[in-house]
N, C-alpha and C positions, 0 to 999 in steps of 0.2 A: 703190456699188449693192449692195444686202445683201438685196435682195425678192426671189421670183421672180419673173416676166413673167407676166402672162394668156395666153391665148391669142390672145386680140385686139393684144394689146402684141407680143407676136412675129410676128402676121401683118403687122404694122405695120412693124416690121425687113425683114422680109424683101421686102415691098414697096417699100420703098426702096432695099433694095439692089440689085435688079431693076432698077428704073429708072435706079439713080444710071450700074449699067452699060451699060443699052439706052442712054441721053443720050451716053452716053461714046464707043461704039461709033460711034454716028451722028453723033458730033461739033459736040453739042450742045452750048449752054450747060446747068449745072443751077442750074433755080432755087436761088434762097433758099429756107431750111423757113419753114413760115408759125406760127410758136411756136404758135399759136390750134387749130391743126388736130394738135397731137403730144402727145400723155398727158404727164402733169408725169414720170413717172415715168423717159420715155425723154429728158427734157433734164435730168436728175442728171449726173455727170462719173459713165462707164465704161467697162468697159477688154470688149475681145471679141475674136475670132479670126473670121474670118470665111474659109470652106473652100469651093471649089467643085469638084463636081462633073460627069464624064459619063459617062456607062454606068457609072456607080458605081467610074470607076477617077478619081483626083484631078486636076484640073486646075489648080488656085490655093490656096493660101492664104495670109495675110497678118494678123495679127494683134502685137498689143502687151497686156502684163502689167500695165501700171499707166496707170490713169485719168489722160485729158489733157486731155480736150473730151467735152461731152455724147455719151451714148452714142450716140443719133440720129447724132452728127456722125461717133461713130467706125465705128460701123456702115457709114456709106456713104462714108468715103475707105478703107477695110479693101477695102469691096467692088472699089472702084476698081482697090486695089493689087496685089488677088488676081486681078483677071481680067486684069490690064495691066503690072503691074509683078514678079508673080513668077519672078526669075530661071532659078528653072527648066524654063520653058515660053514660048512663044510667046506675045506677046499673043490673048486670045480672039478670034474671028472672029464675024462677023455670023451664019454657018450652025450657030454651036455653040450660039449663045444660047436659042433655041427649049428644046434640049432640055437646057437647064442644071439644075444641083441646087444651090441656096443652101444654109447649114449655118451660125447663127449661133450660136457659143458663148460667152455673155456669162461674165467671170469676175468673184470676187471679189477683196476687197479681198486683197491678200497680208499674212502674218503672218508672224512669225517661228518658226523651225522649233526647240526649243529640243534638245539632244542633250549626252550627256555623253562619245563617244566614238565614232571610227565603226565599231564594232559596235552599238552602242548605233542609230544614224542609218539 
């Protein structure tokens, strides 16, 4: 993924990641994405970090550097694993979700860093 997002493409993120957690919380199944209803753009393979926050102090994050599955897909097991699986913290609760802060940081593709020395680096 080498574009930037719209605005509408990142409200579109962020909405799923919302939900993928409210489903989660509540012990929901989550649907299938319905390809028909997701911009081409967000089922390209990328790679994102996905951060949460509460009263602007960190609760979650969970991300990956290199592109594995559409970013729609990574966007919402990210979110999954930030609100549920980050070692550092409890899983979220039902009373924290209300006043939650998503933070989707899509990356680029990595390159090579070229250096001839590490002062140089």
């Amino acid at each position: 993924m080498t574009n930037l997002l719209s605005p509408a493409e990142g409200q579109f993120l962020l909405k799923t990641a919302r939900q993928a957690i409210k489903l989660t919380l509540e012990g929901e199944e989550i649907p299938p994405l319905e390809l028909a209803e997701i911009p081409l753009s967000l089922q390209e393979p990328g790679a994102c970090f996905v951060t949460l926050l509460l009263a602007g102090q960190l609760r979650g994050c969970v991300g990956t550097i290199e592109a594995v599955q559409p970013l729609i897909l990574d966007v919402r097991s990210r979110a999954i694993a930030a609100a549920f699986g980050d070692p550092r913290f409890p899983p979220l609760t039902s009373t924290e979700l209300e006043n939650l802060e998503i933070e989707i940081s899509i990356l680029s593709k990595p390159e090579p860093l070229f250096y001839d020395s590490p002062e140089d680096l």
